[in-house]
SEGULUM-239535 format. One record per residue (C-alpha): y, x, z; residue in one letter. Coordinates in Angstrom, 3 decimals. Each point is the difference from the previous one (the first is absolute). Last residue first. Layout:
N
DRENTI          y          x          z   rest
DRENTI          Y          X          Z      A
...
END
This chain:
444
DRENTI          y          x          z   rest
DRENTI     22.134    107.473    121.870      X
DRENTI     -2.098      2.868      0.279      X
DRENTI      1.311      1.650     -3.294      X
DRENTI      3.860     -1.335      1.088      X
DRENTI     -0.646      2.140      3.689      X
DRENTI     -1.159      3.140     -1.964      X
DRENTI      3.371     -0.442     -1.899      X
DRENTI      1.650     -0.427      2.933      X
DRENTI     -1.132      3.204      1.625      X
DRENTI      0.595      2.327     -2.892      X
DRENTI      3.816     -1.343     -0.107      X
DRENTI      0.161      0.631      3.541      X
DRENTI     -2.036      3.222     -0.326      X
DRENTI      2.702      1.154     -2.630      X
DRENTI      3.016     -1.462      1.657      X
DRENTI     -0.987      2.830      2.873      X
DRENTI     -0.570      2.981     -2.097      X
DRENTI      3.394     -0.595     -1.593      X
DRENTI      1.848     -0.445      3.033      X
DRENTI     -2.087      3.451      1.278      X
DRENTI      1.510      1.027     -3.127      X
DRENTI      3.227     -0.487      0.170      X
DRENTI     -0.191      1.010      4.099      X
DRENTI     -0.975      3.302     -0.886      X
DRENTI      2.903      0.539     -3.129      X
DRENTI      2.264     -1.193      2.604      X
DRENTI     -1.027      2.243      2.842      X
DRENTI      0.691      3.003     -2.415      X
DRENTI      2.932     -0.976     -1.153      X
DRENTI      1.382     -0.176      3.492      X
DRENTI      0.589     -3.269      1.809      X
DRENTI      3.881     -1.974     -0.217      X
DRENTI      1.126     -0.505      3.409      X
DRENTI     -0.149     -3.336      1.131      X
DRENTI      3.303     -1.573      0.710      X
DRENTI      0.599     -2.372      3.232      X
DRENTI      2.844     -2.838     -0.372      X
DRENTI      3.415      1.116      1.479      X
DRENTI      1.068     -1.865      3.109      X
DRENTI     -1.798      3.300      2.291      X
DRENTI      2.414      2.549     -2.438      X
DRENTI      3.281     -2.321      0.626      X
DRENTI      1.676     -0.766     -3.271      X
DRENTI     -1.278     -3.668     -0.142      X
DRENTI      3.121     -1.675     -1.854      X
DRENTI      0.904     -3.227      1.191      X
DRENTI      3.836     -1.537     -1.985      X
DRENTI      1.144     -2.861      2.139      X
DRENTI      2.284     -1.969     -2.129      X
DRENTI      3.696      0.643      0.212      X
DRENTI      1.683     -3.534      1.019      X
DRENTI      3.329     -0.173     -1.758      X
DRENTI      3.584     -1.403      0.620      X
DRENTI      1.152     -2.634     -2.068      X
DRENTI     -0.137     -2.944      2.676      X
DRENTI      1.427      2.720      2.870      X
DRENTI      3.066      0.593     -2.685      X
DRENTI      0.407     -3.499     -0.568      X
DRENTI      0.387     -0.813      3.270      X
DRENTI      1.896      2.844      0.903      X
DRENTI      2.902     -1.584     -2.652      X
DRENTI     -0.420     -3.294      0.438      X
DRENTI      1.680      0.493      3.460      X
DRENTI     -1.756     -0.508      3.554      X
DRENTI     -0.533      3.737      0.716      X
DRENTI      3.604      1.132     -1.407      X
DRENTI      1.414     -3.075      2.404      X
DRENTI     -1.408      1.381      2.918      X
DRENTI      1.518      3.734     -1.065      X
DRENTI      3.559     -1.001     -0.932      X
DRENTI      0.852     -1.198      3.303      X
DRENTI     -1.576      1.617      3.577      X
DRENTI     -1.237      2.769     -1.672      X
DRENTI      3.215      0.423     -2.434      X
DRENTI      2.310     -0.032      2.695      X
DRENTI     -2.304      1.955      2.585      X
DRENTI      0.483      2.750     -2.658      X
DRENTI      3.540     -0.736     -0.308      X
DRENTI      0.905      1.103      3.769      X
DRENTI     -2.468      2.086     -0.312      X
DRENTI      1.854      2.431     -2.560      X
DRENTI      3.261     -0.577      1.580      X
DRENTI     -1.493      1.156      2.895      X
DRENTI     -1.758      3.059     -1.634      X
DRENTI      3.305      0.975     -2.306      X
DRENTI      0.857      3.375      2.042      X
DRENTI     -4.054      1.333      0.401      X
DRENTI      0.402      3.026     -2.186      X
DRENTI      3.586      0.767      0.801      X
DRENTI      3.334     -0.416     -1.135      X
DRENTI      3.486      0.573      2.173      X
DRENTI      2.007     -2.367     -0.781      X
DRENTI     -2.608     -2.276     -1.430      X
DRENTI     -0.840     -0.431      4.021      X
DRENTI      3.469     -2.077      0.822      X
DRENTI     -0.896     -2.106     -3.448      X
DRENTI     -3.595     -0.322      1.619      X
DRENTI      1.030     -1.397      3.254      X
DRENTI      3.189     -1.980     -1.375      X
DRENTI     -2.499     -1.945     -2.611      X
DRENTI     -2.595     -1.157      2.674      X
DRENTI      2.449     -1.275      2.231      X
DRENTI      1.765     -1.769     -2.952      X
DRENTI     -3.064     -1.651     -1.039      X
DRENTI     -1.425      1.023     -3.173      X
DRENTI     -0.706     -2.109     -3.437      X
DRENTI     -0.309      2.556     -2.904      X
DRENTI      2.599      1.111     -2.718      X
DRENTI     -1.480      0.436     -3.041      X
DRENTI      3.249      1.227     -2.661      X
DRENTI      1.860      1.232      3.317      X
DRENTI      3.234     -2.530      0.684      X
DRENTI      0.474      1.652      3.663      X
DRENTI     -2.320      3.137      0.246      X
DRENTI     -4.048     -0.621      1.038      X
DRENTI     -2.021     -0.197     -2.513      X
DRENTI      1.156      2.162     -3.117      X
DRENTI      2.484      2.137      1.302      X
DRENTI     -1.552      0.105      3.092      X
DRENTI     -3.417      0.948     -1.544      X
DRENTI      1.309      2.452     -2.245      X
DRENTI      1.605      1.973      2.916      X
DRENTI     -3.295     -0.228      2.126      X
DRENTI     -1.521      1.561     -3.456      X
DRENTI      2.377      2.740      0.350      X
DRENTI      0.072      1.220      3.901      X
DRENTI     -3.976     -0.570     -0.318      X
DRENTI     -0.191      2.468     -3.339      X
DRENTI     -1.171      3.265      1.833      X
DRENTI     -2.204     -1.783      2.303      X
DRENTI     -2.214     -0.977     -2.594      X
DRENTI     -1.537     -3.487      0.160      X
DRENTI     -1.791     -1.665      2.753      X
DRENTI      2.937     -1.993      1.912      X
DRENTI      2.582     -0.167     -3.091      X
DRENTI     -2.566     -1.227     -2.288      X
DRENTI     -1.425     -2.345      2.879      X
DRENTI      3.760     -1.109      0.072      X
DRENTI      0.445     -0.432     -4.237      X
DRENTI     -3.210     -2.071      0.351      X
DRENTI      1.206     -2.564      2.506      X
DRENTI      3.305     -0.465     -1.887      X
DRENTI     -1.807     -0.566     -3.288      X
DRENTI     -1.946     -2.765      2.155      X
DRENTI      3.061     -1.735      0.957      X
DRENTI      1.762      0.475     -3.193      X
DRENTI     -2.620     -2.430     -1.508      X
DRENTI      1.450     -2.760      1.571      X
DRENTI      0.932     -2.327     -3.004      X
DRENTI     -3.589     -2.330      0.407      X
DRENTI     -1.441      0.837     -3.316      X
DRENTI      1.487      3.697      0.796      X
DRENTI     -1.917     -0.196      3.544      X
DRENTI     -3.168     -1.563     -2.459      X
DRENTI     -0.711      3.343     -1.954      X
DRENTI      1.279      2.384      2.588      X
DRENTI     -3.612     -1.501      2.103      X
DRENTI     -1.622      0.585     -3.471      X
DRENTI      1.187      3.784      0.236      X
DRENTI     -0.527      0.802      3.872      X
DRENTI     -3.601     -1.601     -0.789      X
DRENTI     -0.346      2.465     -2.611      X
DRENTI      1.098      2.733      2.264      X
DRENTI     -2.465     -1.046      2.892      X
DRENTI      1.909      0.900      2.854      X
DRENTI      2.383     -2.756      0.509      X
DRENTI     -2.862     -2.983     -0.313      X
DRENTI     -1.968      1.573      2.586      X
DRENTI      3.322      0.008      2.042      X
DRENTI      0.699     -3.389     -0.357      X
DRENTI     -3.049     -0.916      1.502      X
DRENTI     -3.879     -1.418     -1.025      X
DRENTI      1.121     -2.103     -2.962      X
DRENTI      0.162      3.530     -2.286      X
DRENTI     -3.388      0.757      1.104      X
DRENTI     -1.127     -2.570     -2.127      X
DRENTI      1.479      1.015     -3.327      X
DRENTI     -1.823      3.445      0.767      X
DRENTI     -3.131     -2.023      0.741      X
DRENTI      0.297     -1.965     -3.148      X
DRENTI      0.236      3.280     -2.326      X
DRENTI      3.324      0.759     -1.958      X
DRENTI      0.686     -0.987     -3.645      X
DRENTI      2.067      1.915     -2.399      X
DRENTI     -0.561      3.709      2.683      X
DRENTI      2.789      2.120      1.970      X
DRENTI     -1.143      1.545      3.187      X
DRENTI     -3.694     -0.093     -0.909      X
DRENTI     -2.179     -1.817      1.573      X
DRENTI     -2.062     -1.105     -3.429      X
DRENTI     -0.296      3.805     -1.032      X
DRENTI     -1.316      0.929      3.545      X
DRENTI     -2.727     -2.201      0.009      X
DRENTI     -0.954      0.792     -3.514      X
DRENTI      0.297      3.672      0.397      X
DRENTI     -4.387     -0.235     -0.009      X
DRENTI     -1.336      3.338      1.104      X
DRENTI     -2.634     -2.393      2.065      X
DRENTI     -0.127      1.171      3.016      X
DRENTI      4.449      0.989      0.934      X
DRENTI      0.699     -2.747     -2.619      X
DRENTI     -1.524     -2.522      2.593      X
DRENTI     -0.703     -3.011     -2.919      X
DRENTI      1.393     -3.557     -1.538      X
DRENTI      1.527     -0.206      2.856      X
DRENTI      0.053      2.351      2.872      X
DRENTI     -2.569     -0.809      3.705      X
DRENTI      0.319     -2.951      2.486      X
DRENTI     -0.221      2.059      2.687      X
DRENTI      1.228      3.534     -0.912      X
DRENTI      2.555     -1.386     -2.706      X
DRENTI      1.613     -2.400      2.361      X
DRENTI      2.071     -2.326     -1.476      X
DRENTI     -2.568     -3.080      0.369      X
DRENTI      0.082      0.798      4.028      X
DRENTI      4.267      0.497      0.155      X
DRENTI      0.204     -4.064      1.326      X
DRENTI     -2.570      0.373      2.289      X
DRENTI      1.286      3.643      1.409      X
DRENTI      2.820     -1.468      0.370      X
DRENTI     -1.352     -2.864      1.943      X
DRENTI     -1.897      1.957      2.422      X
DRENTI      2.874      2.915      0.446      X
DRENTI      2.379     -3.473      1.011      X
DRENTI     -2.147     -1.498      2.449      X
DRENTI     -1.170      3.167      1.502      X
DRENTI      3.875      0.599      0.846      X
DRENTI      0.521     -3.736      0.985      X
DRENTI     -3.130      0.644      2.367      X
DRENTI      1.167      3.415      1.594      X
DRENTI      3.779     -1.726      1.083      X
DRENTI      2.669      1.628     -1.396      X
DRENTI      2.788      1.370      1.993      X
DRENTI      4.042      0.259     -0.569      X
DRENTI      1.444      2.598      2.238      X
DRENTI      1.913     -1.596      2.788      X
DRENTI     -2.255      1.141      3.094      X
DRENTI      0.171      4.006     -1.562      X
DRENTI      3.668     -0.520     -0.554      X
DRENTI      0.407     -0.926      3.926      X
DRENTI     -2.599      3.255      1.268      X
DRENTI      2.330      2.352     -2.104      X
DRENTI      3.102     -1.234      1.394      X
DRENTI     -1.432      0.106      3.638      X
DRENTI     -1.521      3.158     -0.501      X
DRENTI      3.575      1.342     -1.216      X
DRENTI      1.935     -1.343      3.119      X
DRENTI     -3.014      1.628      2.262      X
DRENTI      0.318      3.560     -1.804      X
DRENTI      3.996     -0.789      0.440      X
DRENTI      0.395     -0.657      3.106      X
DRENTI     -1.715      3.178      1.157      X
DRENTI     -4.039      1.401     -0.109      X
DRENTI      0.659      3.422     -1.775      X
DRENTI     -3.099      0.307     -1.860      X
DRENTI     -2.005      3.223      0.137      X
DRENTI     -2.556     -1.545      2.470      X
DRENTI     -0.859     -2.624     -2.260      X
DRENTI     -1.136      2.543     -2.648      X
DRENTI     -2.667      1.008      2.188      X
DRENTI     -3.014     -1.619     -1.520      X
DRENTI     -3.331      0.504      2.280      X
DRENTI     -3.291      0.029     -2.681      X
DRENTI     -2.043     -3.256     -0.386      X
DRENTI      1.228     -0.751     -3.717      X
DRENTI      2.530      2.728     -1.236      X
DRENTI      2.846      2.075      1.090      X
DRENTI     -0.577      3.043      2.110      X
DRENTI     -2.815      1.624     -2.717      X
DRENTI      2.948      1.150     -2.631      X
DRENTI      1.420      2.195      2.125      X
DRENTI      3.762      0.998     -1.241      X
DRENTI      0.882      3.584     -1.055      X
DRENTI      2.385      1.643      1.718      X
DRENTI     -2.737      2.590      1.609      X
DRENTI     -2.942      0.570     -1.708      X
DRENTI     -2.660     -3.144      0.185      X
DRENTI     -2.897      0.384      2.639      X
DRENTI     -2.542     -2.584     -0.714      X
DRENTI      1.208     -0.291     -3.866      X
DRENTI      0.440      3.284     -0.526      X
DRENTI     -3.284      0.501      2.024      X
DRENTI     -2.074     -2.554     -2.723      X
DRENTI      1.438      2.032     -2.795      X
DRENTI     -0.907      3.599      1.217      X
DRENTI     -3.350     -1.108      0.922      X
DRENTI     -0.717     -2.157     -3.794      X
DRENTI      1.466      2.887     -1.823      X
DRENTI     -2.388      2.468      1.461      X
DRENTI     -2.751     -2.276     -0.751      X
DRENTI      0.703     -0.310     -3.337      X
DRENTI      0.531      3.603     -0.393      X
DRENTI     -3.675      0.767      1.775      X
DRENTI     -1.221     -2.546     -2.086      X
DRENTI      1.134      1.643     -3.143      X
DRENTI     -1.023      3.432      1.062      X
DRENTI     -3.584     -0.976      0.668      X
DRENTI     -0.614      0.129      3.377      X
DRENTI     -1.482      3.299      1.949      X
DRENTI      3.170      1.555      1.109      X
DRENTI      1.118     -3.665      1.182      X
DRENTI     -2.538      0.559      3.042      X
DRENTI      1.463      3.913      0.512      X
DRENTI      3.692     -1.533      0.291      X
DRENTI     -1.958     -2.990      2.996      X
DRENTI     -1.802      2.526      1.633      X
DRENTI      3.629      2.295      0.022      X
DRENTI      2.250     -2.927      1.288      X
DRENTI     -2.906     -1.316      2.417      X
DRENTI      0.291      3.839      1.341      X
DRENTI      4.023      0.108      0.546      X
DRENTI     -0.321     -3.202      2.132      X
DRENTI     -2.709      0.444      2.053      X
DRENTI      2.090      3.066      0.967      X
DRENTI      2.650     -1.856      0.412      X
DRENTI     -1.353     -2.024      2.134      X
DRENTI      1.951      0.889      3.374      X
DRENTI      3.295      0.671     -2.329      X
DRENTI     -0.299     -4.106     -0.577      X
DRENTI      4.636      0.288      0.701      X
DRENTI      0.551      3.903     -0.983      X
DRENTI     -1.805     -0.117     -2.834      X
DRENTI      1.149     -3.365     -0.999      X
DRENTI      3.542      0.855     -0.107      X
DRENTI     -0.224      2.842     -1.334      X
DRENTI     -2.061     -1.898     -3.034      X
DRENTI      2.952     -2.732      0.147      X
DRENTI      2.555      2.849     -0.684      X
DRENTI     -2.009      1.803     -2.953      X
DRENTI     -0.282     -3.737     -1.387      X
DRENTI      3.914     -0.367     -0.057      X
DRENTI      0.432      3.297     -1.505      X
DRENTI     -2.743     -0.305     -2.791      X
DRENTI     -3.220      1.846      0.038      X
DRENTI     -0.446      3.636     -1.614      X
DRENTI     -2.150      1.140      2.829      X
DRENTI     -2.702      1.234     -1.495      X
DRENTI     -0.349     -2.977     -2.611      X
DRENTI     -3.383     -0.733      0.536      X
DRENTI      0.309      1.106      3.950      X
DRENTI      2.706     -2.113      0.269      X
DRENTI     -1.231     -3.023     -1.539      X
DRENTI     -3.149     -0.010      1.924      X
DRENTI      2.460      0.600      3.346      X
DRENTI      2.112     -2.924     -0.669      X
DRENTI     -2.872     -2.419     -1.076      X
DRENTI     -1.660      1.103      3.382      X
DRENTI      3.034     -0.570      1.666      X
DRENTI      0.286     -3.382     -1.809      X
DRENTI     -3.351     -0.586      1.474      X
DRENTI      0.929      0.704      3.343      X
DRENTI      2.684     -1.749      0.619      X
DRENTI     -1.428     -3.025     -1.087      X
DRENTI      0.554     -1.951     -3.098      X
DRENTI     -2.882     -3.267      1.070      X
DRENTI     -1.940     -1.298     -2.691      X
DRENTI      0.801     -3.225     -1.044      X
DRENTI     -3.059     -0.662     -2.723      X
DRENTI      2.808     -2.324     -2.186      X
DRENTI      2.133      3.036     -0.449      X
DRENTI     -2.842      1.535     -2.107      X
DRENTI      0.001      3.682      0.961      X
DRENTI     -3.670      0.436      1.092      X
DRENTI     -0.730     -2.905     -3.087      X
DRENTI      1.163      2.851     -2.805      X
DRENTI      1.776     -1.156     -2.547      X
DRENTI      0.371      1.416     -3.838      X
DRENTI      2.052     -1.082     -2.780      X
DRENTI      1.149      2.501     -3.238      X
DRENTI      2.797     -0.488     -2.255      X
DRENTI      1.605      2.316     -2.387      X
DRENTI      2.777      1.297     -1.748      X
DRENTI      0.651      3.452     -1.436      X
DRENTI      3.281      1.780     -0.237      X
DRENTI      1.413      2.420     -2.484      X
DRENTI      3.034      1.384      1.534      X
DRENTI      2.442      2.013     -2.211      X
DRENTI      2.858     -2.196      0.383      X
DRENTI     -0.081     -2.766      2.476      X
DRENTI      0.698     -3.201     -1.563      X
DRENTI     -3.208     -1.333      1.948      X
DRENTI      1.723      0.280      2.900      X
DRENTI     -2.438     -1.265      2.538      X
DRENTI     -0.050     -3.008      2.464      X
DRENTI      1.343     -2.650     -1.433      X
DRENTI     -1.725      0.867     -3.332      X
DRENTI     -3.710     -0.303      1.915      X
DRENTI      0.552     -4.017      0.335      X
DRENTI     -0.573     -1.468      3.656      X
DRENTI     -3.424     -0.911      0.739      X
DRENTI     -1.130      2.297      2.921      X
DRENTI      3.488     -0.990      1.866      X
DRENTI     -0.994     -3.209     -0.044      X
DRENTI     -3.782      0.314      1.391      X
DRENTI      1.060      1.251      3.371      X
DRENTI     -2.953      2.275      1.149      X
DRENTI      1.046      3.308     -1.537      X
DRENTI      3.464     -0.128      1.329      X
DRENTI      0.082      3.952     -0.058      X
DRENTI     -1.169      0.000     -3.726      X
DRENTI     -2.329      3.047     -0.487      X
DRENTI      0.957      3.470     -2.697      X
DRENTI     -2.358      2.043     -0.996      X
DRENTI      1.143      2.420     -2.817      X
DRENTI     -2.043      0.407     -3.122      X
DRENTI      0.836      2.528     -2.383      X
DRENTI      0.351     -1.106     -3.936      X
DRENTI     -1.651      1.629     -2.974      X
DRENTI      2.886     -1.040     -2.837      X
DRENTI      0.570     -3.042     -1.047      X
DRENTI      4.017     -1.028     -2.092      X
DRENTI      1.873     -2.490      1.621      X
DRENTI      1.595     -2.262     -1.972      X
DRENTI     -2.497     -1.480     -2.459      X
DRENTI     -2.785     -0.032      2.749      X
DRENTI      2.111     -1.698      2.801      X
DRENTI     -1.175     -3.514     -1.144      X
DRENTI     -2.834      0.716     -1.306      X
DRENTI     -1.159      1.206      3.556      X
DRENTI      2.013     -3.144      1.838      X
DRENTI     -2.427     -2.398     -2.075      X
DRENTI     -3.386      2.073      0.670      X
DRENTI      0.734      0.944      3.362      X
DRENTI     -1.056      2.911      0.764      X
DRENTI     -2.045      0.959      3.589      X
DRENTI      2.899      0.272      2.369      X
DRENTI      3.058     -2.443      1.275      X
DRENTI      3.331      1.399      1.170      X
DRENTI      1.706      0.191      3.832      X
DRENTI      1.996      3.069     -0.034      X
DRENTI     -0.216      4.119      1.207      X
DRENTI      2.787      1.523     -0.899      X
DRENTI     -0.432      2.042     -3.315      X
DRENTI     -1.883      3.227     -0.848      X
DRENTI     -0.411      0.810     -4.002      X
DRENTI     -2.677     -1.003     -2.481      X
DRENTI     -0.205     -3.220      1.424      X
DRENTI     -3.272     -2.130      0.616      X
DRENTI      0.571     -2.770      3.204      X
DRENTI     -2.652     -1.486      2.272      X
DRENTI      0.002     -3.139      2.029      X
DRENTI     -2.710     -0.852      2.599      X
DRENTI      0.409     -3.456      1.419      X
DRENTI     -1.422     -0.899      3.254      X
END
């Protein structure tokens, strides 16, 4: 289960937050809410075991506009395996009553309106054991007496979380009667007429029509991608002339850059693999411009570019830009008028009137496919790439050992001390050699 606390200065309803600080959300609050010595409230996540609704961002959940609130984030994980959903205990009767009872002696009474009516419930229903029932609530109080007070909290949280879940408040959905191996009773809310069948029928007829792949074309096509992308790859085949992020060499990144005189061979390259590669690489947008204006079609592309402009630009300038681009593009006797069918032109002249961010997208691959299926093939087999690939460069591979066990051992300089000694032990020693051969020349 997850334990979730929350530090305020003031009392608040009780919502689902993370503990311990978190470094990145900390500086993040630091320069607009002032610290101060914070109180911690308790607060536990009712769907505890779902891990969705654990992850969702704290700034749904809390204000954080709030005026004179200084709030403290954290996150803290703890699970015990006696309330592991995986161990299937059973939520009998009598251990929620023993929950019940443990909470209300705690809280002396103070429990909420739906659990007071479940406890009266229970008393009168197991009111043979209640006895048994009131002293396992008191052995099990004194028992968390003697924890530390963190465990005992953790605990707590992990009890109260795990009967939420086993016995939800009223209105709110149970989360345990849909899953794997558990009774689904959804089926039993649908009106079964003529039209639940009609709709099953439709359903079940797209669901034979839809367009499948068979498992070996699929592997088929990842295996020779993943061919054809091997020399790219920086992790397999490693960066020419060196990895920048080892070596503190900006040589890699330099060369790649999005505007350089002469480009690398494997960025020419890539260019061949589709259209799009070529599209996305601004200098290859710029050499590919190059031979549409040999060719007289360059409006094609500078129609292209003005609809990505429109589709990721501001929002603030769409109704003005798709204004320019009809003047421009698409209007009778515009300067670069581009090739469209008339089906094509009456849809996006019908959505002009009233502009939007995705108004031009059929127009917009209605020439992309143009150029792909056109302009593009003859781009790879023109004089033009081929010079570019032949004048493209091949970094050379630059190997720097900057790893400490690639680095060749240093001896630490000795002492003064042991110098001096070993000076004239060296001494001492060439000495008796010198002594020695000189006895040896006598004898000789």
């Amino acid at each position: 289960m997850f334990i979730f606390f929350l530090a305020a200065c003031e009392k608040h309803r009780p919502l689902p937050l993370f503990t311990k600080p978190s470094s990145s959300l900390h500086h993040r609050l630091s320069p607009c809410l002032p610290l101060s010595p914070l109180a911690h409230f308790l607060i536990l996540h009712p769907s505890a075991s779902l891990p969705a609704a654990t992850l969702s961002p704290p700034h749904r959940t809390i204000n954080l506009r709030q005026k004179h609130r200084k709030v403290s984030l954290g996150f803290f994980f703890s699970q015990t395996p006696y309330f592991w959903t995986s161990t299937r205990w059973p939520a009998s009767e009598l251990d929620y009553a023993i929950y019940l009872a443990k909470k209300n002696i705690r809280k002396q009474g103070e429990l909420m309106e739906y659990e007071k009516e479940r406890y009266s419930v229970l008393h009168k229903r197991i009111n043979h054991t209640w006895d048994f029932v009131v002293m396992q609530a008191r052995e099990q109080l004194r028992a968390s007496k003697q924890r530390r007070k963190a465990d005992r909290i953790v605990l707590e949280c992990q009890e109260q979380a795990y009967w939420l879940i086993n016995r939800p408040p009223p209105g709110v959905h149970n989360v345990l009667d849909v899953g794997l191996e558990r009774p689904n009773n959804f089926s039993a809310r649908v009106t079964l007429n003529s039209d639940y069948y009609k709709n099953e029928i439709e359903t079940s007829r797209r669901a034979l029509g839809r367009n499948r792949v068979k498992s070996s074309i699929c592997l088929e096509g990842f295996v020779k991608y993943s061919e054809q992308y091997l020399n790219h790859d920086p992790i397999m085949q490693g960066c020419l002339p060196s990895n920048p992020w080892i070596s503190d060499d900006t040589a890699h990144w330099t060369m790649n850059a999005d505007m350089v005189p002469t480009p690398t061979r494997l960025r020419v390259e890539r260019w061949s693999f589709s259209f799009m590669e070529l599209l996305e690489d601004s200098m290859g947008r710029r050499e590919f411009m190059t031979y549409l204006e040999k060719e007289f079609s360059a409006e094609n592309l500078c129609f292209w570019q003005a609809c990505e402009d429109v589709r990721h630009g501001e929002s603030s300038r769409i109704v003005e830009k798709v204004e320019d681009i009809y003047k421009n593009f698409l209007a009778p006797g515009a300067a670069r008028w581009v090739n469209i069918d008339s089906k094509t032109m009456d849809k996006t002249l019908e959505g002009i009137r009233h502009p939007h961010r995705f108004v031009m997208d059929d127009a917009q691959m209605h020439i992309y496919f143009l150029m792909k299926k056109d302009s593009y093939p003859r781009y790879l087999k023109s004089d033009l790439y081929k010079n570019m690939l032949a004048k493209a460069i091949v970094p050379q591979e630059t190997k720097k050992s900057v790893f400490p066990f690639m680095r060749r051992q240093r001896h630490s300089s000795p002492s003064p001390a042991q110098a001096a000694t070993q000076a004239e032990d060296g001494q001492a020693k060439g000495a008796g050699q010198a002594g020695t051969n000189s006895a040896g020349g006598s004898n000789a």
